[in-house]
N, CA, C and O atoms as a Tripos MOL2 file, in Angstrom:
@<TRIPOS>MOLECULE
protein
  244   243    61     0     0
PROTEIN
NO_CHARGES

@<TRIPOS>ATOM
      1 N           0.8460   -1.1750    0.0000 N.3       1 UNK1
      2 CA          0.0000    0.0000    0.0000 C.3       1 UNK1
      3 C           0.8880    1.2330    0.0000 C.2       1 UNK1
      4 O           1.8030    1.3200    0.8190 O.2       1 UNK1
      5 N           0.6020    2.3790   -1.0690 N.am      2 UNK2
      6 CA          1.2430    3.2430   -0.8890 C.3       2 UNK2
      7 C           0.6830    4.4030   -0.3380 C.2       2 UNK2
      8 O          -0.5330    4.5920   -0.3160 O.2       2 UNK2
      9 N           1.6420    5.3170    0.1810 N.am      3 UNK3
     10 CA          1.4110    6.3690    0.5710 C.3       3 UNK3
     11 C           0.8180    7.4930   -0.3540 C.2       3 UNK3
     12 O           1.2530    7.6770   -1.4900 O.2       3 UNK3
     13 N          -0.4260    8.4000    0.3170 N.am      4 UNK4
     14 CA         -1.1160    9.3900   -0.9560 C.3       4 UNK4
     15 C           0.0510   10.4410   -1.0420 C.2       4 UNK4
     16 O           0.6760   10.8050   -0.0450 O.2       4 UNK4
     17 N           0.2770   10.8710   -2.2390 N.am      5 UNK5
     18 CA          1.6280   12.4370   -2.3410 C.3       5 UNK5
     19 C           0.9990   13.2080   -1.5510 C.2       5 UNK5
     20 O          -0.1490   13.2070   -1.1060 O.2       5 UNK5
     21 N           2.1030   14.0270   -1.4000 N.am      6 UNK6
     22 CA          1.6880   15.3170   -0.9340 C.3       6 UNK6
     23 C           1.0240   16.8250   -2.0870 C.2       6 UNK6
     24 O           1.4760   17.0520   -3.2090 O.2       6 UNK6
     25 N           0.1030   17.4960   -1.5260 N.am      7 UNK7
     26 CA         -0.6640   18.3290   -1.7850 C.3       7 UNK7
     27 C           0.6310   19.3120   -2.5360 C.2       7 UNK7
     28 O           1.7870   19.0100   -2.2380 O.2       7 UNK7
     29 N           0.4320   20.2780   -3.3380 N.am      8 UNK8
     30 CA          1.3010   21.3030   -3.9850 C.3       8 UNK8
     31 C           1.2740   22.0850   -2.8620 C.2       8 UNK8
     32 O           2.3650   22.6270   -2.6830 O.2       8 UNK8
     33 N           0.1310   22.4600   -1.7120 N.am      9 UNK9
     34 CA          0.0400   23.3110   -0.5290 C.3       9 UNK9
     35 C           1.4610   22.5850    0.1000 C.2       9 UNK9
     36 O           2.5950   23.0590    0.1800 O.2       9 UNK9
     37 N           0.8620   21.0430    0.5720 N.am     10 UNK10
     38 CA          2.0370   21.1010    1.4480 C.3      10 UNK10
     39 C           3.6000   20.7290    1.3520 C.2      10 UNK10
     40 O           4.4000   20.2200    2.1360 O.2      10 UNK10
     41 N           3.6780   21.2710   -0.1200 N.am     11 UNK11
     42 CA          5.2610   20.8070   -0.4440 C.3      11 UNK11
     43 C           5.5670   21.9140   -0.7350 C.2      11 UNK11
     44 O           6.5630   21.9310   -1.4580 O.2      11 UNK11
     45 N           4.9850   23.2990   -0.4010 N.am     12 UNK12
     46 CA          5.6770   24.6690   -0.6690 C.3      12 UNK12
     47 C           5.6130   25.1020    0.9390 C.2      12 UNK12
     48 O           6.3950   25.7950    1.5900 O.2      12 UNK12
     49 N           4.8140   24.6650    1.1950 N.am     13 UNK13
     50 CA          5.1610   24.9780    2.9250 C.3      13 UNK13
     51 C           6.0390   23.8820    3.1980 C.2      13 UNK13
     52 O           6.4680   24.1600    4.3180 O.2      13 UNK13
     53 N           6.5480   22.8380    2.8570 N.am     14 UNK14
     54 CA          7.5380   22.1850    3.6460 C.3      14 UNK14
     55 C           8.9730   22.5730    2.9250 C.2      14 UNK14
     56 O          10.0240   22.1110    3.3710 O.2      14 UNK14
     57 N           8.9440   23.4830    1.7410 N.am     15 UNK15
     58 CA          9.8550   24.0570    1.4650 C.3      15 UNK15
     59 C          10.3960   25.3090    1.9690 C.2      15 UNK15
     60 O          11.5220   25.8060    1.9920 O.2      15 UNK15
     61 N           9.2660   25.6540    2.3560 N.am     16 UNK16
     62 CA          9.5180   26.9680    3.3700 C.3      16 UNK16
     63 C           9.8580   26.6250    4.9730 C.2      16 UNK16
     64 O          10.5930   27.2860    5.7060 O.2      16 UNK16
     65 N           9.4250   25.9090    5.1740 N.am     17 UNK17
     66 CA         10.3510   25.1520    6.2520 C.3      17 UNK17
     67 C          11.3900   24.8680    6.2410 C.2      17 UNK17
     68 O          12.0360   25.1790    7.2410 O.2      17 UNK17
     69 N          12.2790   23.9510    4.8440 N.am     18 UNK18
     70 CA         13.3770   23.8130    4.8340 C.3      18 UNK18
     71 C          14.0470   24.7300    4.6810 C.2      18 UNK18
     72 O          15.1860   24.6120    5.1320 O.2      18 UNK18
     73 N          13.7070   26.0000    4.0240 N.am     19 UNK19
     74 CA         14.0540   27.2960    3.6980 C.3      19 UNK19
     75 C          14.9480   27.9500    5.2640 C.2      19 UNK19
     76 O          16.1070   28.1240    5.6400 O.2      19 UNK19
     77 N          13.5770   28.1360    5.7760 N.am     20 UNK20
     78 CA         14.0290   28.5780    7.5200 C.3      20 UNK20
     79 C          14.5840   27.9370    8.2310 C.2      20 UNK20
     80 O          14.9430   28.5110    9.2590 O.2      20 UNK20
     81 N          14.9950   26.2600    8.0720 N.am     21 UNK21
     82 CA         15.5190   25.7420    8.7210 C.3      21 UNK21
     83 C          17.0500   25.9400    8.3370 C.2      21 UNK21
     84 O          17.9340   25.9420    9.1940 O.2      21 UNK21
     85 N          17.3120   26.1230    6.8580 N.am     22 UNK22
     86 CA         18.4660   26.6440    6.4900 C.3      22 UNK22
     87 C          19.0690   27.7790    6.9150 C.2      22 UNK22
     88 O          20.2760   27.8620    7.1400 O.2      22 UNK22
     89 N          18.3280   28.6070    7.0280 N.am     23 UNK23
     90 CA         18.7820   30.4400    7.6810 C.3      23 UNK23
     91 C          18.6730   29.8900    8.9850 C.2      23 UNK23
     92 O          19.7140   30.0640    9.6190 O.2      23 UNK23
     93 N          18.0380   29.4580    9.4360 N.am     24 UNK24
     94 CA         18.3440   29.0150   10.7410 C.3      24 UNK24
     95 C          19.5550   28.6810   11.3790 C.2      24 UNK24
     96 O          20.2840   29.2490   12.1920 O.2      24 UNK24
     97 N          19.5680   27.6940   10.8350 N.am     25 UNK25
     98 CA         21.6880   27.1900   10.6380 C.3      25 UNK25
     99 C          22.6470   28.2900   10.3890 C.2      25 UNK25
    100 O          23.5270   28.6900   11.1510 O.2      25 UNK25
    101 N          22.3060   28.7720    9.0620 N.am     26 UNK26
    102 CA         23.4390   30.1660    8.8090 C.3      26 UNK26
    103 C          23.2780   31.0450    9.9160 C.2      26 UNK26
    104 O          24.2750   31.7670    9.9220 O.2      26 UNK26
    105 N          22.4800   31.3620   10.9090 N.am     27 UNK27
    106 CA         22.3030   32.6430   11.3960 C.3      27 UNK27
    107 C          23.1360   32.0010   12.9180 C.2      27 UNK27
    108 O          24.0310   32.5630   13.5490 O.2      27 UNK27
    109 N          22.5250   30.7470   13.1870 N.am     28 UNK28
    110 CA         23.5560   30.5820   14.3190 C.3      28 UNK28
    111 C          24.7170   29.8190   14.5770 C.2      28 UNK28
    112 O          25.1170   29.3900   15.6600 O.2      28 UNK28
    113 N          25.3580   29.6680   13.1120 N.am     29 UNK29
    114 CA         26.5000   29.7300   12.5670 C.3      29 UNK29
    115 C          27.3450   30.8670   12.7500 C.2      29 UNK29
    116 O          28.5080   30.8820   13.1530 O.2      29 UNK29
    117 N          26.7390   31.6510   12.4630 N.am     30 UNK30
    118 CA         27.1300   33.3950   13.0220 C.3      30 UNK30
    119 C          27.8080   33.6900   13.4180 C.2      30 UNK30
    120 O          28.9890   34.0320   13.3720 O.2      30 UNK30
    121 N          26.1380   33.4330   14.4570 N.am     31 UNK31
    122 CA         26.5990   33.5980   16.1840 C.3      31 UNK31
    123 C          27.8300   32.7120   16.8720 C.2      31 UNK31
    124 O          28.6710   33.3870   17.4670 O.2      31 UNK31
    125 N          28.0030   31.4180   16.8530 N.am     32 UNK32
    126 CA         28.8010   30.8430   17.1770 C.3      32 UNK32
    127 C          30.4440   31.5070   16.6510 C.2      32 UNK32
    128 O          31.4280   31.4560   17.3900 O.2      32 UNK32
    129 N          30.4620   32.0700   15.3360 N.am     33 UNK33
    130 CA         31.8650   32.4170   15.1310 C.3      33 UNK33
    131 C          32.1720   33.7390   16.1410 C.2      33 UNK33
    132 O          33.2330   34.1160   16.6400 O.2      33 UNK33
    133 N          30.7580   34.3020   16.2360 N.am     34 UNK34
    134 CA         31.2480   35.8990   16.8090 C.3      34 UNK34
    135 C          31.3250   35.8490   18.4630 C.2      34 UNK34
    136 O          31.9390   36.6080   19.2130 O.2      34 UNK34
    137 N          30.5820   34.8180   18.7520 N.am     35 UNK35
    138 CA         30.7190   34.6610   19.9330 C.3      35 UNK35
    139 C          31.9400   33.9270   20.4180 C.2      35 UNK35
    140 O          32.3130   33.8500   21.5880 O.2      35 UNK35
    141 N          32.8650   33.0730   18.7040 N.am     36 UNK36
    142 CA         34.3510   32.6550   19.5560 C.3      36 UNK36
    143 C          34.9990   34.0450   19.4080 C.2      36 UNK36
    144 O          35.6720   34.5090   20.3280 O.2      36 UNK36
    145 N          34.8170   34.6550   18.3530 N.am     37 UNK37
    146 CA         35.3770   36.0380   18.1650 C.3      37 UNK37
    147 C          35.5580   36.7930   19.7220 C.2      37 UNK37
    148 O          36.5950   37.2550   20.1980 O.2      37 UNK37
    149 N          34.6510   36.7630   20.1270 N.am     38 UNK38
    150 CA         34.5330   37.5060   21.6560 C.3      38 UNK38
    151 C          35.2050   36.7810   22.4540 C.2      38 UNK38
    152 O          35.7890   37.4520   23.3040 O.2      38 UNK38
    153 N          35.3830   35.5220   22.5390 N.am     39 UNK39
    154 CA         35.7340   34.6190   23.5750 C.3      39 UNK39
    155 C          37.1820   34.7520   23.1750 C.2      39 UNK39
    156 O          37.8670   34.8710   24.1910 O.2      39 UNK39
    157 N          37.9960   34.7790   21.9250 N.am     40 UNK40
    158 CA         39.1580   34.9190   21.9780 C.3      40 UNK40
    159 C          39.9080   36.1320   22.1660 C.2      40 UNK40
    160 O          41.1270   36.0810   22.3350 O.2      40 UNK40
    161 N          39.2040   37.3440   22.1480 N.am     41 UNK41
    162 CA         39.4350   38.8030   22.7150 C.3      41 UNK41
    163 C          39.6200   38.8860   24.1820 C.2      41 UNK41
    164 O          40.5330   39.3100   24.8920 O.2      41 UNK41
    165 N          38.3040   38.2710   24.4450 N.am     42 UNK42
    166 CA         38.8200   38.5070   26.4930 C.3      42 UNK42
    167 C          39.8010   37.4630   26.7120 C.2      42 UNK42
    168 O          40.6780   37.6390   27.5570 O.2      42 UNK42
    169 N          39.7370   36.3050   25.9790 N.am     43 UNK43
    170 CA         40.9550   35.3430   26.5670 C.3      43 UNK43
    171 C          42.2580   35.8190   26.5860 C.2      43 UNK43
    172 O          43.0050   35.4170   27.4780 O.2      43 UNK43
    173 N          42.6890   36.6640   25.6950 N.am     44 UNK44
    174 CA         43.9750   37.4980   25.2000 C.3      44 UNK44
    175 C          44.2250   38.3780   26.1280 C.2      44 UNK44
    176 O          45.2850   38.3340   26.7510 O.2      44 UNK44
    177 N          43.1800   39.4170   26.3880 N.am     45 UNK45
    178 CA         42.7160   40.6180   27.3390 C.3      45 UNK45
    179 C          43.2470   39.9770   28.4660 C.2      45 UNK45
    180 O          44.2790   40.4880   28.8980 O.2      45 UNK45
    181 N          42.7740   38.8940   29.1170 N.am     46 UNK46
    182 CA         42.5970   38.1210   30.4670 C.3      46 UNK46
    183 C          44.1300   38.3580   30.7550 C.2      46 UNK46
    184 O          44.7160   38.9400   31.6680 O.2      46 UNK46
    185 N          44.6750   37.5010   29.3190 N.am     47 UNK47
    186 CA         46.1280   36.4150   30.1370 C.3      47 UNK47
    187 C          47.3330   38.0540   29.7190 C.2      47 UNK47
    188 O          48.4900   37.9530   30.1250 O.2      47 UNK47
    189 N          46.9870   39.2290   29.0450 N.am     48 UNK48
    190 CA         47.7570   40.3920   29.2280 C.3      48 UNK48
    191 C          47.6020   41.1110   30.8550 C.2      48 UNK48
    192 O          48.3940   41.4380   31.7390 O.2      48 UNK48
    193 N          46.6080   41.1290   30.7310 N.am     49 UNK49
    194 CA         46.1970   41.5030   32.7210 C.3      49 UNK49
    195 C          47.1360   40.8390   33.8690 C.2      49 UNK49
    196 O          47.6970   41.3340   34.8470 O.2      49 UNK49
    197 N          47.0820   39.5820   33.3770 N.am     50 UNK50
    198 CA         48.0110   38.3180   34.2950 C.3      50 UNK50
    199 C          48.9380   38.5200   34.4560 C.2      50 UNK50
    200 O          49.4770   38.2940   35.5400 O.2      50 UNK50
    201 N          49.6210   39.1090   33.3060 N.am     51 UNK51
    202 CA         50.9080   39.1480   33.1640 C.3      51 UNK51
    203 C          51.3530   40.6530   33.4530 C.2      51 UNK51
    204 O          52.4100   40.8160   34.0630 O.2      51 UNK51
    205 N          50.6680   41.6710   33.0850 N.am     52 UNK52
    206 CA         51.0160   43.2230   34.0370 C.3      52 UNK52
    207 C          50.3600   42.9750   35.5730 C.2      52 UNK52
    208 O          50.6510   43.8800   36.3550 O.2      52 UNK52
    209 N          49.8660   42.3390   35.9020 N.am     53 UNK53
    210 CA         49.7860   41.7810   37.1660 C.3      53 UNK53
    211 C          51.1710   41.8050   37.8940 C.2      53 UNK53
    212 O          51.6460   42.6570   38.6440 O.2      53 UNK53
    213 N          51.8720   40.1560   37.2780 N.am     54 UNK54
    214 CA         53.2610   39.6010   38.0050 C.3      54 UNK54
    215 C          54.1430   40.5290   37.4740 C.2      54 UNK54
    216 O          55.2740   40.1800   37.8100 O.2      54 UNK54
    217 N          54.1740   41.4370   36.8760 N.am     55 UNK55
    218 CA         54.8580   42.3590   36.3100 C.3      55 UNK55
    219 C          55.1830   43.4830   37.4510 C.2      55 UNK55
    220 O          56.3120   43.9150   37.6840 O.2      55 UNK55
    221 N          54.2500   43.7870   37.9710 N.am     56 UNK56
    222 CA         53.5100   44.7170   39.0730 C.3      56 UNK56
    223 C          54.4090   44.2020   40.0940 C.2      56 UNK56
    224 O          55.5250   44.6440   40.3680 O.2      56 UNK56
    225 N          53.7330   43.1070   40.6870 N.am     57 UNK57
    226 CA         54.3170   42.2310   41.7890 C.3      57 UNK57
    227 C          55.4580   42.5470   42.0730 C.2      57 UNK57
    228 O          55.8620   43.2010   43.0350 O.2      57 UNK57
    229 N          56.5800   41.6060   40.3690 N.am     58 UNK58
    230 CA         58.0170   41.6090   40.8770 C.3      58 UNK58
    231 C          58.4270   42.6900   40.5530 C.2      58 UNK58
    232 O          59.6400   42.7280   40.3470 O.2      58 UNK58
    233 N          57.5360   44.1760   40.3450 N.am     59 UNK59
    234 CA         58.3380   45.3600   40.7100 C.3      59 UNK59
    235 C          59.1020   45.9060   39.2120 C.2      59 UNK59
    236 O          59.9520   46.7940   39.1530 O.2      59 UNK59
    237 N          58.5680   45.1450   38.0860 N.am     60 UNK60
    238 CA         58.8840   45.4690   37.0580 C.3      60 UNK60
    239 C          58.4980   46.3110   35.9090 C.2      60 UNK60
    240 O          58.9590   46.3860   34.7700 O.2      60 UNK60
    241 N          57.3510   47.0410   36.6140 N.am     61 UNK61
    242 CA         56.6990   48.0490   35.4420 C.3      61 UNK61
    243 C          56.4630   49.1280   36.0140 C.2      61 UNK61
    244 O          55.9740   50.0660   35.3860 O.2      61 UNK61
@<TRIPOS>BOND
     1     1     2 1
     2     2     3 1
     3     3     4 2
     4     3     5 am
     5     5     6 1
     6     6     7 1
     7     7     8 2
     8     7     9 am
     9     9    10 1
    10    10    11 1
    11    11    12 2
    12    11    13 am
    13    13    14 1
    14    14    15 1
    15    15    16 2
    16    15    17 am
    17    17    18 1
    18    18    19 1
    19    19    20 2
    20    19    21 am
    21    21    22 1
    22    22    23 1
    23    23    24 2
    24    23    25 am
    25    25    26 1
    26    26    27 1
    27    27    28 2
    28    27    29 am
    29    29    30 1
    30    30    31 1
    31    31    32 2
    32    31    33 am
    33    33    34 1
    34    34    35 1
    35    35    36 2
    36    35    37 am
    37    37    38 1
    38    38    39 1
    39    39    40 2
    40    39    41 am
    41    41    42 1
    42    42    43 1
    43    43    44 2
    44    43    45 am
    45    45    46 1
    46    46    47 1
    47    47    48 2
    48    47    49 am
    49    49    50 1
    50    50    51 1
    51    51    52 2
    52    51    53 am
    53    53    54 1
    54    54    55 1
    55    55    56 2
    56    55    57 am
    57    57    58 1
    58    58    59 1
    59    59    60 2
    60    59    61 am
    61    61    62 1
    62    62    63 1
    63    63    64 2
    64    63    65 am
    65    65    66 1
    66    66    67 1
    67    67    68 2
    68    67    69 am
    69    69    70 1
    70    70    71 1
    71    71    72 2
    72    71    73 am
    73    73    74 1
    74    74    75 1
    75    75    76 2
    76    75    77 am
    77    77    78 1
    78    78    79 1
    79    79    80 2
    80    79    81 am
    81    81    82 1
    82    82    83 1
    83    83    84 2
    84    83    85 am
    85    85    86 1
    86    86    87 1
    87    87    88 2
    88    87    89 am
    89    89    90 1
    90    90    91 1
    91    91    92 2
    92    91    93 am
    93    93    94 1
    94    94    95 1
    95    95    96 2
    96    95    97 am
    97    97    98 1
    98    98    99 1
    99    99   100 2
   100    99   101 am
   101   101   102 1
   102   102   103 1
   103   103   104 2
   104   103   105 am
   105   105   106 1
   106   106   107 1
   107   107   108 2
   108   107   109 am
   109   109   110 1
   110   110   111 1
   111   111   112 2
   112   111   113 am
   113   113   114 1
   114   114   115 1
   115   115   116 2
   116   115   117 am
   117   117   118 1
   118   118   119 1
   119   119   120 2
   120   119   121 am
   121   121   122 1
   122   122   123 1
   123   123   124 2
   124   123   125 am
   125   125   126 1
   126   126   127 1
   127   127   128 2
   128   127   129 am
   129   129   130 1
   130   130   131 1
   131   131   132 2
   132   131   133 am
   133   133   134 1
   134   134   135 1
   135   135   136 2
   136   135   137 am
   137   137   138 1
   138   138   139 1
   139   139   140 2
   140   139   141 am
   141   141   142 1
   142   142   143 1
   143   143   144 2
   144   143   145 am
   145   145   146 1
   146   146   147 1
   147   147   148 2
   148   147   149 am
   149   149   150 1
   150   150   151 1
   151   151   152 2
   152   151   153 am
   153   153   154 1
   154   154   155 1
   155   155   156 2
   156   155   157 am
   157   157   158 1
   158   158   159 1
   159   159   160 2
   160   159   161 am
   161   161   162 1
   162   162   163 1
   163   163   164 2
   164   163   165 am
   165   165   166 1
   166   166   167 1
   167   167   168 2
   168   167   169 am
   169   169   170 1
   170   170   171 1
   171   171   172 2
   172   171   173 am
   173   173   174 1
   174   174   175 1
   175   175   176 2
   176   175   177 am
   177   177   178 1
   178   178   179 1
   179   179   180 2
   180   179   181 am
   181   181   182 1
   182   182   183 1
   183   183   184 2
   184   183   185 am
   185   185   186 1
   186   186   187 1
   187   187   188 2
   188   187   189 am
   189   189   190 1
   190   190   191 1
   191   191   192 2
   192   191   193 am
   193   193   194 1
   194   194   195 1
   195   195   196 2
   196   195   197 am
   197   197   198 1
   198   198   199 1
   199   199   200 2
   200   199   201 am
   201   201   202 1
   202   202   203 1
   203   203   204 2
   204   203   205 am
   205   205   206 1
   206   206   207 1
   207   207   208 2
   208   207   209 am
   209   209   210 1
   210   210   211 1
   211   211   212 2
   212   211   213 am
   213   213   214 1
   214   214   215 1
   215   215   216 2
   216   215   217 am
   217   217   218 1
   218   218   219 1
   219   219   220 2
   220   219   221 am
   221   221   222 1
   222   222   223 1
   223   223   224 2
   224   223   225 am
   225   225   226 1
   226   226   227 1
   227   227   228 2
   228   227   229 am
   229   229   230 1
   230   230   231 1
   231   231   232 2
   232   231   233 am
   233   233   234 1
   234   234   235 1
   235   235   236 2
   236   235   237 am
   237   237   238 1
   238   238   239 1
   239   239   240 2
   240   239   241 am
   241   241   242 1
   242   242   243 1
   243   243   244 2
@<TRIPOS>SUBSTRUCTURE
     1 UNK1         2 RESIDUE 1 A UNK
     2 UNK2         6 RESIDUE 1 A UNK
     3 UNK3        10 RESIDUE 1 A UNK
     4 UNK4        14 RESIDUE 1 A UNK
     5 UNK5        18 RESIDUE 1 A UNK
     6 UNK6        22 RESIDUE 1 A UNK
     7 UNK7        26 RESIDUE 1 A UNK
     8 UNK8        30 RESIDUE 1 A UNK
     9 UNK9        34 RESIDUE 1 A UNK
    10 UNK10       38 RESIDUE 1 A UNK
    11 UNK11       42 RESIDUE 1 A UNK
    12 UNK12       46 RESIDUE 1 A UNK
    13 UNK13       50 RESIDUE 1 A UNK
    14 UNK14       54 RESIDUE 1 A UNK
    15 UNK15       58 RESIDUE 1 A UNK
    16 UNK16       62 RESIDUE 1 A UNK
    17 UNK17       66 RESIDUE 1 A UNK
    18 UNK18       70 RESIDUE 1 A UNK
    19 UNK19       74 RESIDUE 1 A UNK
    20 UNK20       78 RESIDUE 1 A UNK
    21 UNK21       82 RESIDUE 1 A UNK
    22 UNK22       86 RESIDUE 1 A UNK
    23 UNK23       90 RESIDUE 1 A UNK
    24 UNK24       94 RESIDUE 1 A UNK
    25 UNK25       98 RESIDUE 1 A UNK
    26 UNK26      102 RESIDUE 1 A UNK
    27 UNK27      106 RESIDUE 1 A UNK
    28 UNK28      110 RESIDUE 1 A UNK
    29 UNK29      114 RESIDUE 1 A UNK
    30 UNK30      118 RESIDUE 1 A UNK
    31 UNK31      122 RESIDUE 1 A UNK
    32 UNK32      126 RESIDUE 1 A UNK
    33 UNK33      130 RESIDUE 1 A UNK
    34 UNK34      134 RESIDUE 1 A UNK
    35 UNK35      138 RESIDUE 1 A UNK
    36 UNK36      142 RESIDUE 1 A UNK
    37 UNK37      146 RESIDUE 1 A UNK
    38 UNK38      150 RESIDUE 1 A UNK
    39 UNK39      154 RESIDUE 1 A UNK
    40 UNK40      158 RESIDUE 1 A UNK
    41 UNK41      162 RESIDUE 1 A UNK
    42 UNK42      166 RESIDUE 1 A UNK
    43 UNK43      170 RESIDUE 1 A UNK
    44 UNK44      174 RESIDUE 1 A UNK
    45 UNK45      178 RESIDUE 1 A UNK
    46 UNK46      182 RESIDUE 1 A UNK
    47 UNK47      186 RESIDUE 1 A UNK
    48 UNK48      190 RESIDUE 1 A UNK
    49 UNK49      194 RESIDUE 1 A UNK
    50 UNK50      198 RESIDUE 1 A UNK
    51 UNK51      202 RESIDUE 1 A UNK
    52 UNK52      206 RESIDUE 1 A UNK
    53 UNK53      210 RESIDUE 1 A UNK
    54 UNK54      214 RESIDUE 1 A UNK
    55 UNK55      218 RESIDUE 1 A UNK
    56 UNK56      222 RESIDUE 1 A UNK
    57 UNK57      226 RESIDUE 1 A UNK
    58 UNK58      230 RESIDUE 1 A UNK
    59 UNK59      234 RESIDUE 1 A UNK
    60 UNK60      238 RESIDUE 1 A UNK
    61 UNK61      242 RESIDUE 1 A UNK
């Protein structure tokens, strides 16, 4: 027994679904790069602090 096709309705709405499910992906694809973008700025930021820190300490700056 086979399955009835689908309607022309619901194969342009399930294309528009796949549509948004695609931008979906790209958009928090994004996000994920900009948010390592950020994450590798303060990590840099962080470990320069650290280091004019012990800098401080042993009286060297």
């Amino acid at each position: 027994m086979t399955q009835p096709s689908m309607s022309e309705q619901e194969q342009r709405e399930l294309a528009e679904l796949l549509e948004l499910a695609k931008l979906t992906e790209q958009r928090a694809k994004e996000l994920c790069d900009l948010t390592l973008e950020i994450d590798q700025k303060y990590e840099k930021r962080f470990a320069q602090l650290k280091v004019a820190e012990k800098l401080k300490r042993a009286g060297l700056s």
